[in-house]
N, C-alpha and C positions, 0 to 999 in steps of 0.2 A: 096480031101485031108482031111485026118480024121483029129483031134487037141482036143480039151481040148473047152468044152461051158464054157461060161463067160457072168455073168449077167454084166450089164454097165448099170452108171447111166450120163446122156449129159445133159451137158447144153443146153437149146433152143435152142442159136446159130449153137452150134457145131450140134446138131441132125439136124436143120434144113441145114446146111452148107452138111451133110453126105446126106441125101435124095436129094440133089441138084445133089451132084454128081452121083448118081441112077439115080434118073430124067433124067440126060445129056447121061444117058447111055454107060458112062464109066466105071461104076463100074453095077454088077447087085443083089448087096445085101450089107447091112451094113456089113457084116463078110468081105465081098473083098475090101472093103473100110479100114476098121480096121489094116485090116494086111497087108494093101498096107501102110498104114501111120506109121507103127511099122517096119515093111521094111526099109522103106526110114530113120525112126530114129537110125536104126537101122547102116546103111551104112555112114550113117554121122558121126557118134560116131568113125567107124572106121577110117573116116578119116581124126578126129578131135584130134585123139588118133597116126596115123602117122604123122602131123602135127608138132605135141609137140617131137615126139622123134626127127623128125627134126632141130628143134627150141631149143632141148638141145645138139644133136651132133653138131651143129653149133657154139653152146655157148661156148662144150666142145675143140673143134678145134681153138678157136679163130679166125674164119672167120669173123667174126662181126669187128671187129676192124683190118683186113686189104684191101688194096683196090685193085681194080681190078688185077692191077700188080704184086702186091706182091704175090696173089694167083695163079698168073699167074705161077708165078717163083716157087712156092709152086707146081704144081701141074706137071710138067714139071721136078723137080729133084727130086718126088716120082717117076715119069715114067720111069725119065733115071736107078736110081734105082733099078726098078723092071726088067729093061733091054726092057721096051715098048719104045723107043725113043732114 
């Protein structure tokens, strides 16, 4: 895979923590380390970012403040509604 060189500067830990996992032979260079962990931040973000839009459609619905039932009934006369029920 071609990409873009990038000089980096690690703290001991972290260098030492990246050659650990070379060592373990999970990874077989700092570069597949790098962009396995930019990856993962990467996919987190996304679904830290569907999270929130969940946690404000929720807000926006006023599902928070009713309980099981009420949702029930909510959810049951959108369906009859749509002609699903």
């Amino acid at each position: 895979m071609a990409g873009t060189r990038a000089s980096l500067s690690l703290s001991t830990p972290n260098a030492e923590w990246i050659q650990e996992q070379i060592s373990s032979g999970e990874f077989s260079s700092r570069s597949e380390v790098v962009n396995d962990l930019i990856r993962r931040a990467r996919e987190i973000e996304i679904v830290r970012q569907r999270l929130i839009a969940a946690e404000q459609s929720v807000d926006r619905h006023g599902w928070i403040n009713k309980g099981p039932e009420e949702m029930l009934d909510g959810f049951k006369a959108k369906a009859r509604r749509d002609g699903r029920l």
